[in-house]
C-alpha positions in Angstrom: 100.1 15.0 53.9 99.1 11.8 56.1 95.5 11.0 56.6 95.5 11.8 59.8 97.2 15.7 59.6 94.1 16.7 57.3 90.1 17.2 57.7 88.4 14.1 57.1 85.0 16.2 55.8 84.3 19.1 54.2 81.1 20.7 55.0 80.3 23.4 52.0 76.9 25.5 53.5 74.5 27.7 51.9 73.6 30.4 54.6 70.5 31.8 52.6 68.8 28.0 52.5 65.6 28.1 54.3 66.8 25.2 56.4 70.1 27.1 57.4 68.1 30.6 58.3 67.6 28.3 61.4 70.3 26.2 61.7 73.4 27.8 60.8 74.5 29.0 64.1 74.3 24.9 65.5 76.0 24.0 62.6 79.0 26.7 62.6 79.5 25.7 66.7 79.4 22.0 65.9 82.2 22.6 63.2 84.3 24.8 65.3 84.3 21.7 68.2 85.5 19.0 65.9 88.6 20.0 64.0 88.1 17.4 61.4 85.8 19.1 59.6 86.4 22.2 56.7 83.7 23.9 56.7 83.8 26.5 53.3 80.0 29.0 53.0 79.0 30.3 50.0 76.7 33.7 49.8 75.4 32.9 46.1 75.9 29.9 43.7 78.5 31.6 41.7 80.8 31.2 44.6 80.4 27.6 44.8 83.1 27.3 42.3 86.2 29.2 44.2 84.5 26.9 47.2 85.3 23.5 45.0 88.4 25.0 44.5 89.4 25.3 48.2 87.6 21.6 49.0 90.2 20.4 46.7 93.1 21.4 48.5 91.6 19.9 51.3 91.6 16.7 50.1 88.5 15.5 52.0 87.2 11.7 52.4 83.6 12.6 51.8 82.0 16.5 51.0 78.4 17.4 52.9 76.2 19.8 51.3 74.0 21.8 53.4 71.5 23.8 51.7 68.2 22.8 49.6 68.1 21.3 46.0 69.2 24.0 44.2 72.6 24.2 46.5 73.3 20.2 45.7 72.5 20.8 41.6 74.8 24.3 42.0 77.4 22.2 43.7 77.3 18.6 41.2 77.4 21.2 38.7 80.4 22.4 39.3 82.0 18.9 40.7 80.8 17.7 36.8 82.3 20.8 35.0 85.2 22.1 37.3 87.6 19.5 37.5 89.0 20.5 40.7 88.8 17.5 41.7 90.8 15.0 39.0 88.2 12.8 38.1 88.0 11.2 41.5 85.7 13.8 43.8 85.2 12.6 47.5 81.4 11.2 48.0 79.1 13.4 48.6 76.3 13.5 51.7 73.4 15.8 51.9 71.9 17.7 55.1 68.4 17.8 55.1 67.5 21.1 54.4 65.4 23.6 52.5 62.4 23.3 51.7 61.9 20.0 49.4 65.0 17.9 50.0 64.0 15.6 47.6 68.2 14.4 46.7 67.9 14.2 50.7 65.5 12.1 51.6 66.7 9.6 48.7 70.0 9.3 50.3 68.3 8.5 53.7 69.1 11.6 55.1 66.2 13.4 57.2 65.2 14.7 60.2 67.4 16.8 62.3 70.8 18.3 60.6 72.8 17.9 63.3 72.0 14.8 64.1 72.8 13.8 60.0 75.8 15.8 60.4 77.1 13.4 64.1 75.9 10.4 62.2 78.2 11.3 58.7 81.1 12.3 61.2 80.9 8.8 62.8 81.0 7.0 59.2 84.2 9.4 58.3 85.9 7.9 60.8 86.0 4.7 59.5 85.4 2.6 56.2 83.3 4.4 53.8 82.4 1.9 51.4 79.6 0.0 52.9 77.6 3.6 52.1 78.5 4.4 49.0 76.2 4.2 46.6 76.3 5.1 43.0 73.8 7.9 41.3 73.2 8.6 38.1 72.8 11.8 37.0 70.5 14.5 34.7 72.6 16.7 32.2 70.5 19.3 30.7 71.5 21.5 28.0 69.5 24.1 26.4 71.9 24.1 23.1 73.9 21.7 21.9 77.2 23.6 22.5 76.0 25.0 26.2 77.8 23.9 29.7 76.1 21.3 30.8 73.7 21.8 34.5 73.7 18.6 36.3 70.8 17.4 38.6 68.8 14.4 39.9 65.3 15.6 39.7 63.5 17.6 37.3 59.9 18.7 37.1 57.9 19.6 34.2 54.4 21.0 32.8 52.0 21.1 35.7 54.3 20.0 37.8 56.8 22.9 37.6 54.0 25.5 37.4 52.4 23.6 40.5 55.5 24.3 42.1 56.6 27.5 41.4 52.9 28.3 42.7 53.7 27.0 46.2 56.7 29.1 45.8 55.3 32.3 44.5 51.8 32.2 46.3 51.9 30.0 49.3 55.6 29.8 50.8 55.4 33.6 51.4 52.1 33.0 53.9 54.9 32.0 56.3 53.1 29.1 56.7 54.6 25.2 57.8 56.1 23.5 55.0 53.5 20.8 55.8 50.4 22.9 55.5 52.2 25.2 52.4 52.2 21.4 50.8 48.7 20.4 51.5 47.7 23.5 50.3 49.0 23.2 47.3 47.6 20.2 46.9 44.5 21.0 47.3 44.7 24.0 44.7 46.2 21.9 42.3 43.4 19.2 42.4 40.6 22.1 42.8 42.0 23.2 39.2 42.3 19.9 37.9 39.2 18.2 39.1 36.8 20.9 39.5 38.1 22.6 36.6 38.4 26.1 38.4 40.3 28.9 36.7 41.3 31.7 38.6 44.5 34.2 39.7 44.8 32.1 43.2 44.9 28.5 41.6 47.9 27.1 39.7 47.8 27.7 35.9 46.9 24.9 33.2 49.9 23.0 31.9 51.0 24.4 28.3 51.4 21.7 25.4 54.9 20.0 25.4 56.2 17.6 23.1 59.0 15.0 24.8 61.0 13.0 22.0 62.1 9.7 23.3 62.2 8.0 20.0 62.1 10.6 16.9 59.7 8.8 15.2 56.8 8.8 18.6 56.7 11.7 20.2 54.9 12.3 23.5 52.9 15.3 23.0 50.1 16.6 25.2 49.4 18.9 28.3 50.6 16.8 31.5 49.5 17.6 35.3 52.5 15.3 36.2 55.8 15.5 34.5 58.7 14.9 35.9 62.3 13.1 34.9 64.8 11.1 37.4 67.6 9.2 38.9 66.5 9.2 42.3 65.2 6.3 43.5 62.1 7.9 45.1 59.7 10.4 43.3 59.0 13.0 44.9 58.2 11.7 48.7 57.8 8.6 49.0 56.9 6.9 45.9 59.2 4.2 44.6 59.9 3.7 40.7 59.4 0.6 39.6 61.7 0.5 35.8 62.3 -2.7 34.2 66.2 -1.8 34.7 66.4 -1.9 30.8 66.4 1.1 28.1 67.9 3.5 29.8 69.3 5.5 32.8 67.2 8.7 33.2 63.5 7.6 33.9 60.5 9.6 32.9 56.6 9.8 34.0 54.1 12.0 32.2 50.5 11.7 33.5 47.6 13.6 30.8 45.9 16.9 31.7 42.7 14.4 32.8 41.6 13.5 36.3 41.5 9.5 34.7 44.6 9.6 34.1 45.8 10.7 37.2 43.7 8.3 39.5 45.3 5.6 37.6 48.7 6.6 38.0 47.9 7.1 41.7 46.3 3.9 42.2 49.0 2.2 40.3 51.9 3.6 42.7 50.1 2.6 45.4 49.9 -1.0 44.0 53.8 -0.8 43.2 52.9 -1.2 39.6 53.9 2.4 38.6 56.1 1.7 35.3 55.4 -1.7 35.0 51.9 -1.7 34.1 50.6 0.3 30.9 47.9 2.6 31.8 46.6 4.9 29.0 47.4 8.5 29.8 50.1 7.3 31.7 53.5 7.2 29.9 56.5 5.9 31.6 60.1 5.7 30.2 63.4 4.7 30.3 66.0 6.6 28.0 69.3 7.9 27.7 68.5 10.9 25.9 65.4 13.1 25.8 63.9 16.2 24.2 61.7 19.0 25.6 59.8 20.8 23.0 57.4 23.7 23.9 55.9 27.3 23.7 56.7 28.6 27.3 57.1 25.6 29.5 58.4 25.5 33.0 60.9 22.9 33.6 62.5 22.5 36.8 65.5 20.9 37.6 66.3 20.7 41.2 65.6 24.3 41.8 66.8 25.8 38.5 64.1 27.2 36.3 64.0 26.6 32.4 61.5 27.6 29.8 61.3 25.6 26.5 60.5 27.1 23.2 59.3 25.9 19.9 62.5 24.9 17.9 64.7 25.0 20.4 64.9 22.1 22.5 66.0 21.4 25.9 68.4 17.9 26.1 68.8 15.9 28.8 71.2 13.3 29.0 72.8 10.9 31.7 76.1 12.2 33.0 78.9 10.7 34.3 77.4 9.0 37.5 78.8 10.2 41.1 79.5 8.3 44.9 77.0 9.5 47.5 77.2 8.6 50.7 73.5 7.0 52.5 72.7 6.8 55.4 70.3 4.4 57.0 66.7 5.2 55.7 
């Protein structure tokens, strides 16, 4: 089949996102006016597979994911375990929606979906290589012998259990994102700095150990965990690694308000993993271990809970062409 005869994009949606609830309806008449474009929806993630399946016959230059987070992981996921498409999978692009967008906004992708999805259609039509970029990514494995569930972002200790409070408690208000955020914040640092406890804050962080090197373990209750490719943490903080021990990067911040200020002031300084800062830890590895009675990790919208003796593994996976746009 000639280049020409055959969609140049394949658009695989997730109608439940929060973004699409919205959305969809623009997105499904944009697709039906321009031809060029397969567009494949999925009701739940278990169908993302038979959807990979269909991509593949398609044969598309590049493959847009609309949903949130979890969507993208569900989807790199199966792009890393299917092999649907022969070891060389189309690059992938990312709509800007649901409710945290954080593989998104990394990939310059923001604002309006439409408008991303006219500005990825114009790129498709010519050479694709001057926004390609290459991303690493997170394998985590709660066994040894388990399927691996890829990702870009995951969130840990405080972190996790900060956000699965905005989920639980405050997304359900129906309020903005932008106030359900602030809110949060301002719980999180109400628990943390005031040292509040009650049923409407977010919990204290259970202790976690994280093995880097076997012989100096990180152990401790962290506000701030969290483990990365992405360029960008969380919003706009850039990571600043010295480009050598490793692929996946990792911050831990200690269950004190010290330690946090630091690691605040130090981002805004750019000096966030270059400068040591005591109750601080930053890191640069190939391979790490999660050790813990009951804690939340997070990994772009998946939940996992650790346990003692059983460790969750992450590890960097075969890396993966995305396409970015502009930021």
């Amino acid at each position: 089949m000639v280049e020409g005869s055959r969609p140049r994009i394949a658009l695989l949606s997730n109608p439940k996102s929060t973004g699409n609830i919205a959305q969809l309806a623009r997105i499904r008449e944009y697709c039906a006016e321009h031809p060029d474009i397969f567009h494949y929806e999925v009701e739940h993630a278990d169908q993302i597979g038979d959807g990979m399946r269909t991509i593949a016959r398609v044969r598309p230059k590049m493959l847009i994911i609309n949903g949130g987070d979890g969507t993208v992981q569900a989807a790199l996921t199966e792009i890393h375990n299917g092999g649907h498409f022969e070891d060389e999978p189309p690059p992938v692009a990312v709509l800007p929606n649901g409710k945290t967008n954080l593989i998104a906004i990394d990939l310059g992708s923001h604002g309006d979906p439409i408008e991303a999805l006219e500005k990825l259609a114009k790129l498709a039509q010519s050479d694709l290589s001057p926004h390609i970029v290459a991303r690493e990514l997170i394998a985590l494995r709660c066994d040894p012998t388990s399927r691996p569930v890829i990702g870009m972002f995951l969130g840990g200790a405080g972190l996790a259990d900060t956000m699965l409070y905005c989920r639980d408690k405050i997304y359900p208000l129906g309020l903005p994102n932008g106030l359900s955020h602030a809110l949060t914040a301002v719980a999180f640092l109400a628990r943390m700095f005031l040292r509040l406890k009650a049923n409407f804050l977010p919990p204290e962080p259970s202790h976690m150990q994280v093995s880097i090197r076997p012989d100096d373990p990180i152990q401790g209750r962290f506000a701030f965990f969290a483990v990365t490719t992405l360029e960008k943490m969380l919003l706009t903080a850039e990571l600043n690694g010295s480009g050598q021990g490793g692929r996946l990067k990792l911050v831990a911040i200690e269950e004190r308000p010290v330690s946090l200020i630091k690691a605040v002031v130090a981002n805004a300084l750019g000096k966030l993993g270059v400068a040591r800062l005591r109750g601080v830890h930053f890191e640069e590895a190939d391979e790490i271990s999660i050790e813990g009675e009951n804690t939340n990790l997070i990994l772009d919208g998946e939940m996992f809970q650790t346990k003692v003796g059983r460790p969750i593994t992450l590890s960097s996976a075969q890396p993966l062409s995305f396409v970015r746009l502009a930021a």
